[in-house]
VOBA-1610 file (N, C-alpha, C; in pm, whole numbers, padded with zeros to 5 digits, always signed):
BEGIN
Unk+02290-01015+04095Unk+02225-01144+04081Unk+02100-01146+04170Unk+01975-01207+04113Unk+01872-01210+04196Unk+01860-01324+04261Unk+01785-01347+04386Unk+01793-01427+04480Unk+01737-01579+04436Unk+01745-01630+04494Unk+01651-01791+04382Unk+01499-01780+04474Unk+01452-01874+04387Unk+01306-01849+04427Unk+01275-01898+04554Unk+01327-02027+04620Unk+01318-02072+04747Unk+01372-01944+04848Unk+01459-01873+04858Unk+01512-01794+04936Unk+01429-01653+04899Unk+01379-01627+04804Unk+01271-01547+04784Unk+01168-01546+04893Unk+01104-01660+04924Unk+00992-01725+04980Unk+01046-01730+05149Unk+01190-01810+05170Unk+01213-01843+05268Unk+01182-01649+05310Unk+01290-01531+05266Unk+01308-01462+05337Unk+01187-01347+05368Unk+01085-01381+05243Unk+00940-01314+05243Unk+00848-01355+05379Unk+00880-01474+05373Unk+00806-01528+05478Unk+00853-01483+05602Unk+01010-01490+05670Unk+01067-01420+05790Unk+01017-01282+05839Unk+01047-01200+05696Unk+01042-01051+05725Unk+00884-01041+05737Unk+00755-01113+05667Unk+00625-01034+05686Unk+00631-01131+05866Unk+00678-01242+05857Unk+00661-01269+06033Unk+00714-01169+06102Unk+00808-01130+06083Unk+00906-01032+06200Unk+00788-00889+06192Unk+00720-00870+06062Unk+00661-00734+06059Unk+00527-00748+06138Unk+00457-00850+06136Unk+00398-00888+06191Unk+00356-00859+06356Unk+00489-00969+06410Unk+00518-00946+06542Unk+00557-00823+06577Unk+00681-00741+06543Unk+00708-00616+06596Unk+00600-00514+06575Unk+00577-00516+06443Unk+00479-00418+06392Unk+00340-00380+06440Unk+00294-00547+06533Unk+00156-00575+06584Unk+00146-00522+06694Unk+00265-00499+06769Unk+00315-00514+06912Unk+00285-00363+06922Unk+00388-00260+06853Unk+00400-00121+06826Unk+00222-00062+06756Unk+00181-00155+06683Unk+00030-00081+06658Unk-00074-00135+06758Unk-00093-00220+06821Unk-00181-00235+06958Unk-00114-00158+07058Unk-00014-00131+07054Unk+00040-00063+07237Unk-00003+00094+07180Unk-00076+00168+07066Unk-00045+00278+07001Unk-00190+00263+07018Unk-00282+00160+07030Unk-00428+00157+06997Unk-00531+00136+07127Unk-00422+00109+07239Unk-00449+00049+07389Unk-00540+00191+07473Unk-00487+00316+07425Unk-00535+00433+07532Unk-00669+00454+07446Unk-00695+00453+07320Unk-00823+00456+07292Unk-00882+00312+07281Unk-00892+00232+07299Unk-00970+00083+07295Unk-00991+00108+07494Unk-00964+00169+07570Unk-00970+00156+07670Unk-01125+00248+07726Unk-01139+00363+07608Unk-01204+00472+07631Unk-01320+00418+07563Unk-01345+00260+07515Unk-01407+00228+07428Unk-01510+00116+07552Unk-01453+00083+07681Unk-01516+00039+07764Unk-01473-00087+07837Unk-01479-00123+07901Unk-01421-00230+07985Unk-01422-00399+07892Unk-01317-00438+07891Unk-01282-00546+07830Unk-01262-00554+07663Unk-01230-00451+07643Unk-01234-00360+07424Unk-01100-00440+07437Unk-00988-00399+07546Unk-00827-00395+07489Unk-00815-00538+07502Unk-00886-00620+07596Unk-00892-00770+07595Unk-00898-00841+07454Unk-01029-00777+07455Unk-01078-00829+07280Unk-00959-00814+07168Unk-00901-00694+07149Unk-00802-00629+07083Unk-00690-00751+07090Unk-00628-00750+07219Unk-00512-00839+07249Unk-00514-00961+07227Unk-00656-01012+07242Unk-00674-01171+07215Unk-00692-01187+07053Unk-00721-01134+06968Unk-00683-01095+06862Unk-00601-01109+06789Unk-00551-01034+06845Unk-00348-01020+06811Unk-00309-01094+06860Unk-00288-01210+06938Unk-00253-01323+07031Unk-00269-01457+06901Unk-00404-01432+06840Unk-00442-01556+06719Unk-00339-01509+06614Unk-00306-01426+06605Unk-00210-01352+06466Unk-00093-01360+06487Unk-00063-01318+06610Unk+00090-01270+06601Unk+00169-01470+06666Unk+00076-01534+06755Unk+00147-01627+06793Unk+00240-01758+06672Unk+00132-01743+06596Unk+00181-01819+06438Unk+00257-01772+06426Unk+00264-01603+06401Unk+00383-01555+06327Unk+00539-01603+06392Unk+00524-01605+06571Unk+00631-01647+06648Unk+00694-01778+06544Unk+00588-01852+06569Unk+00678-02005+06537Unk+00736-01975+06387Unk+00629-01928+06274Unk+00733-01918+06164Unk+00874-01846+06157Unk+00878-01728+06239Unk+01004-01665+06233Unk+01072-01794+06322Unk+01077-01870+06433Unk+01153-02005+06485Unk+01189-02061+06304Unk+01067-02084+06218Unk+01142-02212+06102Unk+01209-02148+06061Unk+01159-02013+06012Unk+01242-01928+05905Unk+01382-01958+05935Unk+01367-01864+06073Unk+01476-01875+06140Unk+01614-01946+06128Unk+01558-02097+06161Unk+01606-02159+06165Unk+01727-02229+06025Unk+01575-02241+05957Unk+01602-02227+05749Unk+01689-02121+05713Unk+01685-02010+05799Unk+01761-01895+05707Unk+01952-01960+05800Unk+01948-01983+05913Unk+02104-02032+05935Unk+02191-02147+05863Unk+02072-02198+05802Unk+02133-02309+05677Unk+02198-02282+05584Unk+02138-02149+05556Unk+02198-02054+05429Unk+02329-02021+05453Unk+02410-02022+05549Unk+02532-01936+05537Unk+02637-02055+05565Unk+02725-02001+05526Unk+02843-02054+05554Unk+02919-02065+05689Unk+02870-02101+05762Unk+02976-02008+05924Unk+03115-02017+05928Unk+03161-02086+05881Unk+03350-02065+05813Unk+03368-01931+05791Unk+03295-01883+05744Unk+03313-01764+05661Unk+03251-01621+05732Unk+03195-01670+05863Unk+03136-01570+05940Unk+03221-01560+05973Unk+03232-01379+06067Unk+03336-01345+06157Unk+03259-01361+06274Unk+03372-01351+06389Unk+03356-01385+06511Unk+03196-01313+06554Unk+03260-01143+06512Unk+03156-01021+06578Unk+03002-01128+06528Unk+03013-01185+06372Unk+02875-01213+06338Unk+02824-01303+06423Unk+02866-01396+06430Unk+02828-01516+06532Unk+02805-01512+06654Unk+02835-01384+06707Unk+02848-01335+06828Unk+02657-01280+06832Unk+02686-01206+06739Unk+02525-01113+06751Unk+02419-01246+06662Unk+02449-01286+06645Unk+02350-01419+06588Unk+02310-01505+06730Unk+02398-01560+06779Unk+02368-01566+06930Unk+02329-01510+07011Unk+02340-01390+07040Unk+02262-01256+07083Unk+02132-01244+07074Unk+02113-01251+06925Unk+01993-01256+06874Unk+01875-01367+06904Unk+01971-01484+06890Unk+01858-01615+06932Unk+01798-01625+07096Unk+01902-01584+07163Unk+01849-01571+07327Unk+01760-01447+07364Unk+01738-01316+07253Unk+01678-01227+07300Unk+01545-01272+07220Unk+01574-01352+07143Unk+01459-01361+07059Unk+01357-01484+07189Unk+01442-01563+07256Unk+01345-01660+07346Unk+01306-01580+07403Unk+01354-01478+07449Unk+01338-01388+07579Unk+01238-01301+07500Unk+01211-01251+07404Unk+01076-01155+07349Unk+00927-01308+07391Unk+00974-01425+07304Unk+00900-01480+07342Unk+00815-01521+07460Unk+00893-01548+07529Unk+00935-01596+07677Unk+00829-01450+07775Unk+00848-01348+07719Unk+00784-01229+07823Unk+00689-01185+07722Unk+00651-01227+07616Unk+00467-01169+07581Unk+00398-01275+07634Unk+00425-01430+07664Unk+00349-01539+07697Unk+00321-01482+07847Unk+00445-01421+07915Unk+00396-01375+08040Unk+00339-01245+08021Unk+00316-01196+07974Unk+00223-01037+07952Unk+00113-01121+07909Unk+00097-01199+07815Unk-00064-01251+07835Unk-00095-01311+07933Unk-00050-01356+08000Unk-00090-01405+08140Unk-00115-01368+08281Unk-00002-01202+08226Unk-00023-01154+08381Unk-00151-01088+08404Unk-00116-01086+08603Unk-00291-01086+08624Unk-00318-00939+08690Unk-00156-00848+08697Unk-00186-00717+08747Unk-00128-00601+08604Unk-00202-00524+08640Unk-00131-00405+08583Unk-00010-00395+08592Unk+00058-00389+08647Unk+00210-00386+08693Unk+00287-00477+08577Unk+00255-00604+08647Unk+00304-00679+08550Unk+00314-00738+08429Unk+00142-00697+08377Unk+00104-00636+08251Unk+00226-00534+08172Unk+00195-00437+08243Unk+00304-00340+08237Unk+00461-00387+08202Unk+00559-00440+08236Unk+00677-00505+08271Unk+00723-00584+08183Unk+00618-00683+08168Unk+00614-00811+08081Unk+00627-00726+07928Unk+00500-00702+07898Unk+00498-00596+07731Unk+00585-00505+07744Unk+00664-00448+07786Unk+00752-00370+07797Unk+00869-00420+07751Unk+00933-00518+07846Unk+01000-00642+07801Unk+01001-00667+07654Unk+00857-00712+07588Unk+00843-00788+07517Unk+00855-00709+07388Unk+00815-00582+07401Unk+00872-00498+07298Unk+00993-00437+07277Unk+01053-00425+07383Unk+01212-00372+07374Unk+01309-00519+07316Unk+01276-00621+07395Unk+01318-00740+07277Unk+01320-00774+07166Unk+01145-00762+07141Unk+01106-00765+07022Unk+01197-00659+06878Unk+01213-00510+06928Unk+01261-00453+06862Unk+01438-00465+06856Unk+01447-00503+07000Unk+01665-00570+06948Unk+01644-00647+06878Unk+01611-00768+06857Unk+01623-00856+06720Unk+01583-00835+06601Unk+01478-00736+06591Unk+01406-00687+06437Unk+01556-00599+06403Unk+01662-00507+06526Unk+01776-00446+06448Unk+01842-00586+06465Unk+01882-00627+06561Unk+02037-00755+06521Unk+01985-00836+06375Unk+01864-00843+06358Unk+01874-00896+06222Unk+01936-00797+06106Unk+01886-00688+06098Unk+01885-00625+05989Unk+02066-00634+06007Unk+02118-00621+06128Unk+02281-00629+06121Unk+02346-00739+06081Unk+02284-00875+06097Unk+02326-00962+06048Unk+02325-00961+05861Unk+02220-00898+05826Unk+02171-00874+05655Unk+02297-00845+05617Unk+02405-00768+05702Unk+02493-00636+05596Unk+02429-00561+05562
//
């Protein structure tokens, strides 16, 4: 059976957000050692960039998000699911939560730490979703 057209849309919309964010994250941190060789303030430009792009994408994966837990039944979830669905929503504040501080921080270090953070988060919830899919 194919999906209905609203859930078409709802889940098109999640996954190009989620590809978005993870995907943006993994191709600027891949683009950072040459934008650097490109001269003082390139990776700024780069990041602020991706900052106009990827921050939208945040909040839609929040509606999607949100829209896509409507969809299920939780009667019918098992424990383990509900477990990593919760999992998922606190790592997902926490991806959020540490790129706002990687754009903000004011050393290397913590530059460093923060995006680090923010991609190892970023990428647990891009898998706890796909685990939640089946």
């Amino acid at each position: 059976m194919l999906a209905s057209g609203i859930d078409i849309v709802r889940l098109t919309l999640h996954v190009l957000a989620a590809s978005i964010w993870v995907g943006g994250q993994i191709t600027l941190a891949a683009l950072v050692p040459s934008l650097r060789k490109e001269g003082k303030g390139v990776t700024k430009v780069a990041a602020n960039a991706f900052a106009r792009l990827s921050w939208p994408t945040y909040f839609i994966l929040v509606i999607t998000g949100l829209w896509n837990t409507t969809t299920f039944d939780m009667a019918k979830m098992s424990t383990a699911w509900k477990i990593v669905l919760g999992v998922k929503i606190v790592v997902f504040g926490i991806a959020g939560l540490s790129a706002y501080l990687h754009q903000r921080a004011k050393s290397p270090a913590a530059n460093g730490i923060w995006g680090g953070i923010t991609a190892i988060s970023s990428v647990a919830v891009l898998v706890m979703g796909i685990a939640l899919a089946g």
